[in-house]
LUMFIZA-538563 format. One line per field, with one value per residue: x, y, z of N, C-alpha, C in turn; residue in three letters. Coordinates in nm, 3 decimals. Example, Ala and Ser with C-alpha at 12.3 -4.5 7.8 and 13.67 -1.06 7.14 Angstrom:
2
nc1: [1.319	1.285] $
nc2: [-0.569	-0.225] $
nc3: [0.780	0.708] $
cac1: [1.230	1.367] $
cac2: [-0.450	-0.106] $
cac3: [0.780	0.714] $
cc1: [1.320	1.290] $
cc2: [-0.330	0.003] $
cc3: [0.780	0.787] $
type: [ALA	SER] $
***
This chain:
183
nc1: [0.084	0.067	0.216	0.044	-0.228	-0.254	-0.205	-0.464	-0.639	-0.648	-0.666	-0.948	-1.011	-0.959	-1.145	-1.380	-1.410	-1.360	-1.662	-1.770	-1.719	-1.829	-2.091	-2.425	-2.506	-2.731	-2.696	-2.600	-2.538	-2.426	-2.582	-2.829	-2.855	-2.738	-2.992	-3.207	-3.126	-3.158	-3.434	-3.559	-3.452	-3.553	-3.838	-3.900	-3.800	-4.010	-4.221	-4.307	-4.492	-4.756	-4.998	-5.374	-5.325	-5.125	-5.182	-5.355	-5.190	-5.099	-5.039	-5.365	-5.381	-5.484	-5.544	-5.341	-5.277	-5.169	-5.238	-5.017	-4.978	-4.987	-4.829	-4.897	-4.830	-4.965	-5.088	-4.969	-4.954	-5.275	-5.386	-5.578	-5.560	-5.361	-5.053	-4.750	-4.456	-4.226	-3.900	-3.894	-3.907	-4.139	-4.456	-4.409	-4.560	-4.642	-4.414	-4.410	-4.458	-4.537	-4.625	-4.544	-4.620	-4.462	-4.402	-4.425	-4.103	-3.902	-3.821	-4.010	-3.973	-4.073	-4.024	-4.114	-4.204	-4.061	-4.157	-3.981	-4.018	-3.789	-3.954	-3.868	-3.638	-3.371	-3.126	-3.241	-3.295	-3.474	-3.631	-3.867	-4.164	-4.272	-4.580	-4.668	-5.014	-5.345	-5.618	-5.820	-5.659	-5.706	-5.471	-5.161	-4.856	-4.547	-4.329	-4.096	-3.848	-3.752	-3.482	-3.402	-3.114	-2.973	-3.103	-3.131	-3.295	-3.560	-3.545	-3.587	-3.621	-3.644	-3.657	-3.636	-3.751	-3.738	-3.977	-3.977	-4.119	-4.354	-4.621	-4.964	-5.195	-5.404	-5.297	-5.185	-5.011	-4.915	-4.784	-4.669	-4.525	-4.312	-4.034	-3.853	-3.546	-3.294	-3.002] $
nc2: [-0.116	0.217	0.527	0.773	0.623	0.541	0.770	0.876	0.679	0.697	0.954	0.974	0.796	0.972	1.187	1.053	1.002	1.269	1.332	1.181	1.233	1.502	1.457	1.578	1.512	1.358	1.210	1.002	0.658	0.596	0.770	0.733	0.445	0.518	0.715	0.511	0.356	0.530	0.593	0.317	0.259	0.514	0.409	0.156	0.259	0.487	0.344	0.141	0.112	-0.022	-0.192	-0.312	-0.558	-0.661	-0.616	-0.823	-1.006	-1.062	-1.144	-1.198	-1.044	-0.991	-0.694	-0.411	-0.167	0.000	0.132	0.430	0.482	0.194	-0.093	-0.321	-0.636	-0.676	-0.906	-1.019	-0.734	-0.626	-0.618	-0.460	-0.173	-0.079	-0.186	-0.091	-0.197	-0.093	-0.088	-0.305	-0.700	-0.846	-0.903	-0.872	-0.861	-1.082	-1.128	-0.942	-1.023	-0.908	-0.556	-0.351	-0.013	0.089	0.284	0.609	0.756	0.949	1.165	1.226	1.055	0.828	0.444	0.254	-0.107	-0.352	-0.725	-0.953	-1.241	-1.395	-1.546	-1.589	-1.758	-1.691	-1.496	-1.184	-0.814	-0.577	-0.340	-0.096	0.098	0.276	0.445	0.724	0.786	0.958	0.790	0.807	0.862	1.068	1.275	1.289	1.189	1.122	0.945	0.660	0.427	0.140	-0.087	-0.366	-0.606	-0.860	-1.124	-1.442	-1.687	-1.794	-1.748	-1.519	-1.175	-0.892	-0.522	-0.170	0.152	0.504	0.757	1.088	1.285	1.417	1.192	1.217	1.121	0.833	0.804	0.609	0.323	0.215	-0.013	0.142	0.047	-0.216	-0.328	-0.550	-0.637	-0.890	-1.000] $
nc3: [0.000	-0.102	0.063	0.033	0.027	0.257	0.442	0.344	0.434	0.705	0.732	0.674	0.894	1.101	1.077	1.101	1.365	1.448	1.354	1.505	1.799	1.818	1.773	1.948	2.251	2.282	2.062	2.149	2.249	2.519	2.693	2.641	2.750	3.049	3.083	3.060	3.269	3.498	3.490	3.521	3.779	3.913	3.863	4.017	4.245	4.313	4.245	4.459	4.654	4.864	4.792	4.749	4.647	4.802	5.034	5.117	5.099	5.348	5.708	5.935	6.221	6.566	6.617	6.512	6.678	6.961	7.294	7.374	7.646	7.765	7.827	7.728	7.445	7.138	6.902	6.599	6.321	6.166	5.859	5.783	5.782	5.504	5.494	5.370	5.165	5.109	5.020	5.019	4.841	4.893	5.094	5.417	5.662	5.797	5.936	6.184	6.494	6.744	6.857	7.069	7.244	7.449	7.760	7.860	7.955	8.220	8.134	7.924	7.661	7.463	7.403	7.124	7.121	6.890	6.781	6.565	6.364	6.146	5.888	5.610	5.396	5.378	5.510	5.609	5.630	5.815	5.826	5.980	5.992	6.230	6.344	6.604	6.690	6.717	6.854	6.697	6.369	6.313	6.404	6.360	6.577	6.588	6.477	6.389	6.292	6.288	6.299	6.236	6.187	5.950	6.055	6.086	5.914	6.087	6.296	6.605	6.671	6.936	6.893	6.964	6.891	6.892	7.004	6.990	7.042	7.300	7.370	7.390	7.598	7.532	7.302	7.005	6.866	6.565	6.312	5.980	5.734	5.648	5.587	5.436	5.348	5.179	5.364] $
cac1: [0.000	0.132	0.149	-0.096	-0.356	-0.252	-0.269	-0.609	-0.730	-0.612	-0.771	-1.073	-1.089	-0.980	-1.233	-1.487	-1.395	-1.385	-1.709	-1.888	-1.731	-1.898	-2.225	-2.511	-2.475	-2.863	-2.715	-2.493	-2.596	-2.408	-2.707	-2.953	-2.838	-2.773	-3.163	-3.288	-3.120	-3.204	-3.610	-3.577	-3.426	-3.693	-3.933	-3.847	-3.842	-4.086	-4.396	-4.300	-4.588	-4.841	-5.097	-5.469	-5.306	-5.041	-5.230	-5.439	-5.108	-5.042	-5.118	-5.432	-5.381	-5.586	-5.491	-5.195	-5.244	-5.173	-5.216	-4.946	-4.987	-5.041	-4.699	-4.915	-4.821	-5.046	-5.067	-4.917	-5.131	-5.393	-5.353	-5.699	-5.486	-5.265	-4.886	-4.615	-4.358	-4.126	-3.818	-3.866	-3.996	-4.209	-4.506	-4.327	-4.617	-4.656	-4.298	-4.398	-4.550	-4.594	-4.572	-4.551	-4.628	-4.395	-4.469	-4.255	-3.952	-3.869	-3.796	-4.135	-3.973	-4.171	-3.958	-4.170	-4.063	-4.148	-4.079	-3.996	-3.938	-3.770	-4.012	-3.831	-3.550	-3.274	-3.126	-3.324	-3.310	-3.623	-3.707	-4.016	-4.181	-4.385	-4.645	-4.795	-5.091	-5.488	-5.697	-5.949	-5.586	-5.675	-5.340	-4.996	-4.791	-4.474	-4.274	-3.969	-3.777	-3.677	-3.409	-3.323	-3.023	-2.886	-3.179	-3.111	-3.421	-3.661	-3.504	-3.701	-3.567	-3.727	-3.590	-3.698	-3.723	-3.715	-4.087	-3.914	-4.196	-4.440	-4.680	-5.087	-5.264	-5.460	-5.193	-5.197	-4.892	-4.926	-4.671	-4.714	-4.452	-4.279	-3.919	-3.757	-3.459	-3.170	-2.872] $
cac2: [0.000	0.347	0.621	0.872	0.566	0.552	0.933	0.909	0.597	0.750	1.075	0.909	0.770	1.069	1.235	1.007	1.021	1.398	1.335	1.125	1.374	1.629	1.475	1.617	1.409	1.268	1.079	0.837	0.547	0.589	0.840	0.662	0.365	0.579	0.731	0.403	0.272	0.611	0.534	0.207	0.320	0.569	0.346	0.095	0.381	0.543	0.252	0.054	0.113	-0.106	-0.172	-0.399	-0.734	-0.666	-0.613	-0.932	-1.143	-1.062	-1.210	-1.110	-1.036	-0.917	-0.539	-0.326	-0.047	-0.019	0.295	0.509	0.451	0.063	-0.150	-0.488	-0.636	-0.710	-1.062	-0.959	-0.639	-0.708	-0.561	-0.343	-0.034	-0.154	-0.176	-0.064	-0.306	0.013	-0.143	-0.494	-0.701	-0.975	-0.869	-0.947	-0.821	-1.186	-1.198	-0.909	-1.076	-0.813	-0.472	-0.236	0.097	0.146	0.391	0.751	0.776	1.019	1.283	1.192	0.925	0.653	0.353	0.116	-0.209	-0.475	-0.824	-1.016	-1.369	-1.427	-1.631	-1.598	-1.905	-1.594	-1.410	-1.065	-0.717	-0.537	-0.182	-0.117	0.239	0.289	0.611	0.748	0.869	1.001	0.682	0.829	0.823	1.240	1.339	1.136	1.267	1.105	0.854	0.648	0.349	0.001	-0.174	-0.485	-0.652	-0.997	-1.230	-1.563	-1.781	-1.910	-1.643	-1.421	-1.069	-0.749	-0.399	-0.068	0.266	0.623	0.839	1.227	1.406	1.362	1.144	1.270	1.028	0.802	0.787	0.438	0.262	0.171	-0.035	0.161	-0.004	-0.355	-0.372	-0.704	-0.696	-0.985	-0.896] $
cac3: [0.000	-0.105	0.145	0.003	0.067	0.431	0.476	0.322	0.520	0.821	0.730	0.685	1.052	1.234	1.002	1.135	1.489	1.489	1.333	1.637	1.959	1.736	1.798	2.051	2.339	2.289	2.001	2.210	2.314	2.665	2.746	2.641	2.904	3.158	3.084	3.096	3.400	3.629	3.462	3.612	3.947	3.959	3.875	4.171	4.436	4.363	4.220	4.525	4.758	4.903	4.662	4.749	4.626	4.873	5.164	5.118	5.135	5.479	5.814	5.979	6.357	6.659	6.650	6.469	6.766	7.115	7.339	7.406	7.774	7.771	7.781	7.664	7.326	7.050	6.808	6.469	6.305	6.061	5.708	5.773	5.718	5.379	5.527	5.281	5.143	5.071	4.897	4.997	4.704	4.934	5.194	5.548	5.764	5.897	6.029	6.294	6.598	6.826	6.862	7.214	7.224	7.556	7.830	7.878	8.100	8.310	8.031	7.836	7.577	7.437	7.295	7.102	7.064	6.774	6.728	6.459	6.304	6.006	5.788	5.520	5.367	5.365	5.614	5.634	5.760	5.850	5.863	6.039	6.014	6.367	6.411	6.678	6.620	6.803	6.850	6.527	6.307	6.255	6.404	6.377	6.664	6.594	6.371	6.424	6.187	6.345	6.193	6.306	6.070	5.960	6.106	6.006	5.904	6.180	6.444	6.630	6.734	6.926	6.854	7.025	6.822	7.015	6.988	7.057	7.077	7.443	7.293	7.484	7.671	7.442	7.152	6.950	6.783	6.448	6.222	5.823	5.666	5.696	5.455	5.422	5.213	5.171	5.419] $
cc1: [0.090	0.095	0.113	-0.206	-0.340	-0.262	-0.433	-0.664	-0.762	-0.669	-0.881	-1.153	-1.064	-1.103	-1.397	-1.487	-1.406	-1.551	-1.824	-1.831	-1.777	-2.068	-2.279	-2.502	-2.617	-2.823	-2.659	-2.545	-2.545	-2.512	-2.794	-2.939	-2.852	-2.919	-3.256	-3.265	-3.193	-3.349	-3.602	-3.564	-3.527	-3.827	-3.961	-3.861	-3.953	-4.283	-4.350	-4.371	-4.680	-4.953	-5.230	-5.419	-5.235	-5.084	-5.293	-5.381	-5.096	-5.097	-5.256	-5.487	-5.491	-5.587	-5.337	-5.181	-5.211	-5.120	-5.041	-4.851	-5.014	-4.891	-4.774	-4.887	-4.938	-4.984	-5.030	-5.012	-5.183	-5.351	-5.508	-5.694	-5.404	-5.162	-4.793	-4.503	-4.193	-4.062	-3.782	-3.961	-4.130	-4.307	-4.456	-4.461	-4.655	-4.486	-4.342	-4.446	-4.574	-4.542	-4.596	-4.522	-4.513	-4.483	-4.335	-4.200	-3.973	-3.879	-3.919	-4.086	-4.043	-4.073	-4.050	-4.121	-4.164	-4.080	-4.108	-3.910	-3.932	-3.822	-3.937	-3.696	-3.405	-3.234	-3.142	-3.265	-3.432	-3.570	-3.847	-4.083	-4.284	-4.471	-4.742	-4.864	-5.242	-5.545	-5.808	-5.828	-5.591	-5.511	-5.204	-4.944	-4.631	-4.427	-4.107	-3.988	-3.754	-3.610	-3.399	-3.244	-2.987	-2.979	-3.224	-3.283	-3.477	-3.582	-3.538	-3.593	-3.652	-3.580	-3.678	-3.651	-3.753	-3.882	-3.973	-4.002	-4.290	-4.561	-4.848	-5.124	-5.383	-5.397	-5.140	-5.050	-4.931	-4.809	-4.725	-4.654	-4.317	-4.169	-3.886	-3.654	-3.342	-3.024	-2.780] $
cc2: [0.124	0.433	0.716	0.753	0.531	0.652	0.896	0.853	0.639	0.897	1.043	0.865	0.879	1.136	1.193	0.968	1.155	1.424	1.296	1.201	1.461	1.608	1.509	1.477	1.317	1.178	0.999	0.811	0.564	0.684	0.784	0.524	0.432	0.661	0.645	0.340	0.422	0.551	0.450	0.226	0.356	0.512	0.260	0.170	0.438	0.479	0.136	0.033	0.030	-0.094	-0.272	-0.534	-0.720	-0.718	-0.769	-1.058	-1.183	-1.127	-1.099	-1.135	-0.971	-0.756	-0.473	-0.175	-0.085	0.123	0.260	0.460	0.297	0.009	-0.299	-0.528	-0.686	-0.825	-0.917	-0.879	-0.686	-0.596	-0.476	-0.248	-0.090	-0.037	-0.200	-0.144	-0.220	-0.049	-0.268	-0.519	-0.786	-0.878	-0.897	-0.893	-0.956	-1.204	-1.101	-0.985	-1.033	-0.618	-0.397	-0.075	0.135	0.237	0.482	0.733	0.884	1.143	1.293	1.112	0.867	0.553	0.228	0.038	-0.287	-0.580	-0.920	-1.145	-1.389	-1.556	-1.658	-1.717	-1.849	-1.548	-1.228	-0.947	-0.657	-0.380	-0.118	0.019	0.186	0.413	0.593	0.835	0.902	0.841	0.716	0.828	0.964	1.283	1.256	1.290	1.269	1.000	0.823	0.546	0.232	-0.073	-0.308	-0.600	-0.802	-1.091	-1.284	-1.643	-1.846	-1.775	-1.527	-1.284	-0.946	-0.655	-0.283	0.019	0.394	0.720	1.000	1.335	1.341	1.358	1.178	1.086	0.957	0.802	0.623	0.441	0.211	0.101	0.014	0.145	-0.092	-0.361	-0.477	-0.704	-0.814	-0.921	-0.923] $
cc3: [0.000	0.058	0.182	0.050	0.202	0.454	0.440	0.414	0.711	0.854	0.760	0.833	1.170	1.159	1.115	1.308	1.530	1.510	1.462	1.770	1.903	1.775	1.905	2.111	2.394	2.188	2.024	2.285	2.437	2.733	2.725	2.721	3.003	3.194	3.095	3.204	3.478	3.585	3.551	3.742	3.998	3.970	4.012	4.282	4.498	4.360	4.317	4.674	4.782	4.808	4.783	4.786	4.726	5.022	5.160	5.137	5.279	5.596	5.889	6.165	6.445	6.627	6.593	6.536	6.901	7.164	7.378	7.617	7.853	7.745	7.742	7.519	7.298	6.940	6.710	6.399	6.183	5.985	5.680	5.714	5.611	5.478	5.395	5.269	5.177	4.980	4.931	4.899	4.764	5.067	5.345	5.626	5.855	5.968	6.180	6.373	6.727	6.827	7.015	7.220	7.342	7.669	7.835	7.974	8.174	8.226	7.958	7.676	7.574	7.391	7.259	7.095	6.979	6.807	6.649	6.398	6.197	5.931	5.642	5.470	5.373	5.509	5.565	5.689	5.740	5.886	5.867	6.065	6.129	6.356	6.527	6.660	6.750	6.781	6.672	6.428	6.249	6.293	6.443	6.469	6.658	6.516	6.421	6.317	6.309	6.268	6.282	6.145	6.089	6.060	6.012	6.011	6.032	6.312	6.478	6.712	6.801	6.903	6.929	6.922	6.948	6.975	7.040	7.094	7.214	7.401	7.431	7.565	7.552	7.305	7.127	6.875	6.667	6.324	6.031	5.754	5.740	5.553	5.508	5.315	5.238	5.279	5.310] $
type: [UNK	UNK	UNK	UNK	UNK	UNK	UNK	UNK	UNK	UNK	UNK	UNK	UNK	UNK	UNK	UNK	UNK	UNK	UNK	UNK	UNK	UNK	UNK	UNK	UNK	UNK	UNK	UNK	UNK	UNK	UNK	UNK	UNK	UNK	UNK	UNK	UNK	UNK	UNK	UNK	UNK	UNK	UNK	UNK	UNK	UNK	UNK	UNK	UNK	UNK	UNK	UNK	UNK	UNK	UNK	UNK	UNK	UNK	UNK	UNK	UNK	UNK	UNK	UNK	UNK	UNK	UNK	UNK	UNK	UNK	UNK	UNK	UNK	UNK	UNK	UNK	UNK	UNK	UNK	UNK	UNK	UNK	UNK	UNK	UNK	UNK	UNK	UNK	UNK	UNK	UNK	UNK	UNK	UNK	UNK	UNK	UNK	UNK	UNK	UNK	UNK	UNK	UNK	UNK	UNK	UNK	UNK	UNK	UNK	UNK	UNK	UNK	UNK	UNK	UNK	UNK	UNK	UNK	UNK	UNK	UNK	UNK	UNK	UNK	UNK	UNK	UNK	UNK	UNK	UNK	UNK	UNK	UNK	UNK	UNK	UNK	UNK	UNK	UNK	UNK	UNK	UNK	UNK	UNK	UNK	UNK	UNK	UNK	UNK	UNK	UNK	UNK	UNK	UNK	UNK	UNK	UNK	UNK	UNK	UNK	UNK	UNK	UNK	UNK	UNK	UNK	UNK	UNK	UNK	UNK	UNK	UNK	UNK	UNK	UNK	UNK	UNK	UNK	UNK	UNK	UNK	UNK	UNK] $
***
């Protein structure tokens, strides 16, 4: 091969390399992945709420309240109110099996406590939204998270979360979302 037809050929591909960093950055394909994975992401985060079918998987217990002022637990809560999966993919509301509203300390703390057995064939962690709220469910007073991590199949754990605000007299516990993901 002469080398005028290597200059040229070689022209030719910086040519055509100048040619594609030249393009608007909607016509590469690495944006259009990265636009389809955040979609998906977003999708996942944010269409991952308790739906009907959901609720109907779950166990259905005596009571998913207990006053404020009452330290007795309650059987696992009933799916009356639809409980939130969040970003677990599986209903867990049968692993809780009790929840306790606590009574205040000295300072006016509440610490609820939950507990829960891993039904599941995995080992689990759980994040457990709590509210307290008015017995009629008009005014939530307070909200805490329960994690409890790394519970192995068939093993039962409680966990306490912290209430910060000085929850009235007559204020119910409520579990409104039950995560389960894979540790």
């Amino acid at each position: 091969m002469s080398d005028e037809a290597r200059e040229a050929k070689a022209d030719a591909k910086a040519a055509k390399a100048r040619a594609k960093e030249l393009r608007p950055f909607y016509k590469k394909k690495r944006w259009w992945l990265l636009a389809i994975v955040v979609v998906a992401v977003a999708s996942t985060a944010f269409g991952s709420g308790g739906s009907d079918d959901e609720a109907s998987s779950g166990s259905s217990g005596s009571s998913d309240t207990t006053s404020a002022n009452e330290s007795e637990s309650t059987d696992a809560p009933s799916t009356e109110d639809t409980i939130g999966t969040g970003l677990g993919s599986k209903d867990a509301t049968a692993d809780i099996n009790s929840l306790e509203c606590g009574t205040p300390d000295a300072i006016g703390m509440t610490y609820p406590s939950v507990s829960v057995t891993n039904n599941s064939s995995k080992a689990s962690d759980y994040f457990i939204t709590i509210v307290a709220e008015s017995a009629d469910g008009a005014t939530k007073y307070d909200d805490t998270i329960v994690m409890i991590t790394g519970l192995a199949p068939g093993q039962t754990m409680s966990e306490e979360g912290m209430f910060t605000n000085e929850l009235p007299a007559g204020a119910v516990c409520k579990i409104t979302e039950v995560q389960r993901t894979a540790s």
